[in-house]
N, C-alpha and C positions, 0 to 999 in steps of 0.2 A: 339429656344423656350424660351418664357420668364416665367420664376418661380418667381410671385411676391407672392405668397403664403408658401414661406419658402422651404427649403429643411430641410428635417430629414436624419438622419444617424445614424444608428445602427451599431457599429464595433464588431469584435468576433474576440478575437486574437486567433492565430493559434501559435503553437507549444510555448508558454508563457515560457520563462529562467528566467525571472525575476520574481517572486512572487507580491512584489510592485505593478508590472502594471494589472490594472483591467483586467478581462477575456470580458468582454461586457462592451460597455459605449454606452449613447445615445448624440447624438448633436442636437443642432435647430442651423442648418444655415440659416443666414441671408442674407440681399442684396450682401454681398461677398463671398457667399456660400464657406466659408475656417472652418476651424475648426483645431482645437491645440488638433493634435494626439501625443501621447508617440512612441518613438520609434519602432520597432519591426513590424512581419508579419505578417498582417491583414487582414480579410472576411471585407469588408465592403457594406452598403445594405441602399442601396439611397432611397428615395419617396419624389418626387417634389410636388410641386399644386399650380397650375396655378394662386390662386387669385381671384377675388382681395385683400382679409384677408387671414395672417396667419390660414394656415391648411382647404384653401376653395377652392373650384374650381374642373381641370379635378386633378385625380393623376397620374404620370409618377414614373415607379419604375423601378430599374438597382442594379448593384453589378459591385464590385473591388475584386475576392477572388485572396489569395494570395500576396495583396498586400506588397511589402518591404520600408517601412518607414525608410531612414536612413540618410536623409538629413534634415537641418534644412526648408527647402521651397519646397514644391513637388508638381506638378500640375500633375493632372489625367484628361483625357474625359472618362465620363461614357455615354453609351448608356440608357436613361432612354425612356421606353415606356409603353403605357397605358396599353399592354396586360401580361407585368409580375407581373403587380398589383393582376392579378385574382387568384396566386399560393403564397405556403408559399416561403420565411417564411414572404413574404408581405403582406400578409393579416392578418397575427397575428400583424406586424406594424403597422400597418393601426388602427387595433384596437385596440391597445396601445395608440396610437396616440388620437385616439378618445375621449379612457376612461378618459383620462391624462388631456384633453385639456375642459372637460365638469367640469362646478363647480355644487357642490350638496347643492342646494339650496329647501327650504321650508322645512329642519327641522331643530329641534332645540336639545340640550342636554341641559336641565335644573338641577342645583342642587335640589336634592329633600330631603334636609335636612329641618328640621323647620328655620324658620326665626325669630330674635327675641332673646330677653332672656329668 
């Protein structure tokens, strides 16, 4: 399957020692779908699309839990399918995704001070 619409990845680290490392981070994977995780054992929670723009097309969603990060290069296959899109927590992704990637256009905040001396 080809994901020329991006993959997203939301990580949730599991059992966190280190303070420093975030509890959640989000990624935009691009054409290399790779992404620069910190160390340590991680949920992580894929959604593909298909294209042909970033965050367009069918979506394909999968997960890694569990994962152990402890090499500097690590390749995973994640199973991503259109029918885990329809359950959390992909669908709250999804609609992150959504919100995130929509700009809010047609208003304005004006100073409403006089103008003038």
């Amino acid at each position: 399957m080809t994901l020329n619409g991006l993959v997203f990845l939301r990580t949730k680290a599991v059992n966190v020692s280190n303070p420093a490392i975030p509890t959640s981070t989000d990624y935009k994977m691009f054409a290399d779908h790779s992404a620069y995780i910190p160390y340590g054992t991680w949920d992580m929670f894929f959604v593909g699309f298909s294209g042909p723009n970033n965050f367009e097309g069918t979506k394909y969603c999968g997960s890694l839990l569990n994962s152990n990060l402890n090499a500097p290069n690590q390749s995973f296959n994640v199973d991503l399918l259109q029918s885990n899109c329809t359950v959390e927590p992909y669908l709250t992704i999804i609609s992150d995704i959504q919100t995130s990637s929509n700009g809010i256009w047609g208003t304005a905040n004006w100073d409403q001070k006089t103008w003038g001396p």
